[in-house]
C-alpha positions in Angstrom: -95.7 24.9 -0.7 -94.5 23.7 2.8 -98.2 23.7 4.4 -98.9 21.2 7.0 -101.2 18.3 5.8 -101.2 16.2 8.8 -104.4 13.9 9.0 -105.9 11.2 11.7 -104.8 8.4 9.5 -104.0 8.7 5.8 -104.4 5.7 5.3 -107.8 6.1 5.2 -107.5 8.6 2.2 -109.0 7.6 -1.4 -104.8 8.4 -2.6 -103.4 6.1 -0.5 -105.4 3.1 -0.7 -105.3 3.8 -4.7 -101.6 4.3 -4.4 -100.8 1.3 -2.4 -103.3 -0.6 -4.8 -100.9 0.2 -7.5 -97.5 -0.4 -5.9 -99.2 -3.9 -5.0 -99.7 -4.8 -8.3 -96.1 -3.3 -9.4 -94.5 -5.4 -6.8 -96.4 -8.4 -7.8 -95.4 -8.0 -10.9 -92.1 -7.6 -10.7 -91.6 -10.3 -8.5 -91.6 -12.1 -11.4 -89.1 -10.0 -13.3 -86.9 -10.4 -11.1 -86.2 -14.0 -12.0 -85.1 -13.7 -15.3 -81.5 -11.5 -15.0 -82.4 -9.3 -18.1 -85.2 -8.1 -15.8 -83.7 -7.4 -12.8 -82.6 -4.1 -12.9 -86.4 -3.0 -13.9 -87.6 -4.7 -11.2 -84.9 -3.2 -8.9 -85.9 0.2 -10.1 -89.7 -0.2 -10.3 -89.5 -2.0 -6.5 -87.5 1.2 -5.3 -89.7 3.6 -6.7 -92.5 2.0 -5.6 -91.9 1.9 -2.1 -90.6 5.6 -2.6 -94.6 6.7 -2.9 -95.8 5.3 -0.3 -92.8 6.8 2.1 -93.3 10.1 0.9 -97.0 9.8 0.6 -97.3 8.6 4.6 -94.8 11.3 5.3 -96.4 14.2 3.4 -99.7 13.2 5.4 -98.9 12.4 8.6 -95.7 12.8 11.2 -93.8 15.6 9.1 -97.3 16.8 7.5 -95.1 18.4 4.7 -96.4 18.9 0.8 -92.9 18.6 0.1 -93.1 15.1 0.5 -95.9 14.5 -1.8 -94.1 16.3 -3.7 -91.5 14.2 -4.1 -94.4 11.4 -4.2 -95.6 12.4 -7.8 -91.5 13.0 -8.9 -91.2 8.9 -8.1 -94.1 8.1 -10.2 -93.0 10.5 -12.6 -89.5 8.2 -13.0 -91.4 5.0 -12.7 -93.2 6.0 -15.3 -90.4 6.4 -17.2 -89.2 2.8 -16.0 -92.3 1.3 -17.5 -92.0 2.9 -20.7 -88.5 1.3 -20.8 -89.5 -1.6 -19.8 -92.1 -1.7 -22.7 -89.8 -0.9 -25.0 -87.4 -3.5 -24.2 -90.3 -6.4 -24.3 -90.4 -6.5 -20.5 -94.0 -5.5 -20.0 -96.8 -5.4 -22.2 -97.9 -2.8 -23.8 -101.8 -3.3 -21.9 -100.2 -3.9 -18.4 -97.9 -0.6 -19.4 -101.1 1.3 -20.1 -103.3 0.2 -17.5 -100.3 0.4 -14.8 -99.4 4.5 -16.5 -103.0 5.2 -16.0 -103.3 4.1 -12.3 -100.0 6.0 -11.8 -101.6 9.1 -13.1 -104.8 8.7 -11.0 -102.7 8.8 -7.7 -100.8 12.0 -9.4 -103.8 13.6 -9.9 -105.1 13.0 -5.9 -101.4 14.4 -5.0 -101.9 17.6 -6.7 -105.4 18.5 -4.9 
């Protein structure tokens, strides 16, 4: 699955402007979770991650024009999924800001696999 992919400019594409919509709003967010020390290492986590998609995305598309890269795009929002959930379940995030923010995620997951 090492096929090239390379386009004019990705970030034209319907994934990436829906991807960086969503790591937008998770850095927003955690911008304020990051104040309060019980928070900080899910915002640590979620920031890292976050910025991890959009790397591998603008890699998988363009200069290296590897799938392996988006690849590893949908394995970050795979574990930031997981950091939401956590952060859920410790009373970090909503549970509708969880489910609306899961549901974006899988949106951009599902324009990665195509």
């Amino acid at each position: 699955m090492t096929g090239t992919l390379a386009v004019e400019d990705y970030r034209d594409l319907a994934s990436w402007k829906q991807a960086r919509f969503v790591v937008c709003a998770l850095l927003a967010f955690t911008e304020s979770l990051a104040r309060r020390a019980e928070s900080r290492r899910f915002a640590a986590e979620i920031n890292r991650l976050s910025i991890s998609i959009l790397d591998n995305m603008a890699k998988g598309y363009e200069g290296e024009g590897d799938r392996t890269f988006l690849v590893k795009a949908r394995q970050s929002i795979k574990l930031l999924e997981t950091q939401l959930k956590l952060a859920h379940e410790n009373d970090v995030l909503s549970a509708s800001d969880s489910v609306l923010l899961t549901r974006e995620l899988n949106a951009v997951k599902r324009s990665l696999m195509k």
